[in-house]
C-alpha positions in Angstrom: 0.0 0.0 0.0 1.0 3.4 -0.8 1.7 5.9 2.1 0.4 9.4 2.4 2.5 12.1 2.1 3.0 14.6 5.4 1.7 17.6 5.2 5.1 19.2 5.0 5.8 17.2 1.8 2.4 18.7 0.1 3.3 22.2 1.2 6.4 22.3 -0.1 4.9 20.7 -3.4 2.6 23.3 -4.0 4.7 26.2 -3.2 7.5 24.3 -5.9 4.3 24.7 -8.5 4.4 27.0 -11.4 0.7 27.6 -10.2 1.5 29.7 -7.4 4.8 31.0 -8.2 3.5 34.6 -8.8 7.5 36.3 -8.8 7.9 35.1 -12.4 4.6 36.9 -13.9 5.0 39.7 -15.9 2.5 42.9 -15.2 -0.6 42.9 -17.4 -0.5 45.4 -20.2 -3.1 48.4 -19.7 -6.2 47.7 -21.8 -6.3 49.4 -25.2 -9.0 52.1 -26.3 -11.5 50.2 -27.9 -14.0 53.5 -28.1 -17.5 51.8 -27.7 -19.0 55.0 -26.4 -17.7 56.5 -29.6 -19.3 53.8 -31.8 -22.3 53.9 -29.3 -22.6 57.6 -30.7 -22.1 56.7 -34.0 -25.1 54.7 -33.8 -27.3 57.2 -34.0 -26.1 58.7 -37.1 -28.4 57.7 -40.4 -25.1 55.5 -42.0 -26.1 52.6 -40.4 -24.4 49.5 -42.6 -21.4 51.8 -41.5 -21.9 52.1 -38.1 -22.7 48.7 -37.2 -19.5 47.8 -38.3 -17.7 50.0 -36.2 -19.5 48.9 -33.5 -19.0 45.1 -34.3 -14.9 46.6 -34.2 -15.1 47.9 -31.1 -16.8 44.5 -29.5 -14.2 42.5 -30.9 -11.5 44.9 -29.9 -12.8 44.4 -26.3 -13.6 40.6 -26.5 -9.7 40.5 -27.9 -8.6 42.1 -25.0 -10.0 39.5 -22.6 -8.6 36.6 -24.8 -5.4 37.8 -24.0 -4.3 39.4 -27.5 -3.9 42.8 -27.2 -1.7 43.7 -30.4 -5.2 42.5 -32.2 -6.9 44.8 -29.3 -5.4 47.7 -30.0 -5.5 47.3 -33.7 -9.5 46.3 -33.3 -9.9 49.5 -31.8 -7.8 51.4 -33.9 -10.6 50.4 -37.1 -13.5 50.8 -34.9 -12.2 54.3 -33.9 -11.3 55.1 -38.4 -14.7 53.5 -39.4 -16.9 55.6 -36.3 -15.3 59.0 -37.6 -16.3 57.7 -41.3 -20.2 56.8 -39.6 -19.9 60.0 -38.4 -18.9 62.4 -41.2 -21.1 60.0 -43.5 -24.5 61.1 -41.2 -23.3 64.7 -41.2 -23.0 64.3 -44.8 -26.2 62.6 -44.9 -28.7 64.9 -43.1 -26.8 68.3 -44.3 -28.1 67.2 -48.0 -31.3 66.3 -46.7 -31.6 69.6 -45.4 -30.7 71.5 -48.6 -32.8 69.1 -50.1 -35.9 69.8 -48.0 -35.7 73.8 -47.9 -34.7 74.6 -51.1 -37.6 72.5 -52.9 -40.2 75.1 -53.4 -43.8 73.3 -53.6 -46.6 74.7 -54.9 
């Protein structure tokens, strides 16, 4: 029959482990901007095949981030922040020519 180990023996195991040897860790890099407020904004504006994408850039930025990838983060976030500016300037775009559309037909 097998004996079982003291209890010195399993402390000095588990403190051996890789597990719980903490000193060899390195720090965890600071999350990246993945500007979902910013895409959250650029929801509202009237491009909205656009706009979904940016905010479908932004959700994989932040779900890249908690996978551990955070190159992939940070350049996730870098296209969701490009295509919400484009959303934006494209709604701008979009309801200024409605506008000029709207008050400078003259109806009868």
């Amino acid at each position: 029959m097998s004996q079982t180990p003291s209890n010195s023996q399993i402390k000095r195991a588990l403190e051996a482990s890789p597990e719980t040897n903490i000193e060899n860790e390195a720090p965890e890099a600071p999350m990246p901007s993945n500007y979902l407020i910013l895409t959250i904004f650029a929801c509202f504006c009237p491009a909205y095949p656009v706009n979904i994408v940016a905010f479908v850039f932004s959700i994989m930025a932040l779900n890249s981030y908690n996978d551990g990838d955070i190159e992939g983060s940070r350049r996730l976030g870098r296209n969701a922040l490009y295509v919400a500016i484009a959303s934006i300037i494209i709604g701008l775009l979009v309801i200024a020519t409605y506008c000029v559309v709207h008050f400078t037909t003259h109806t009868v």
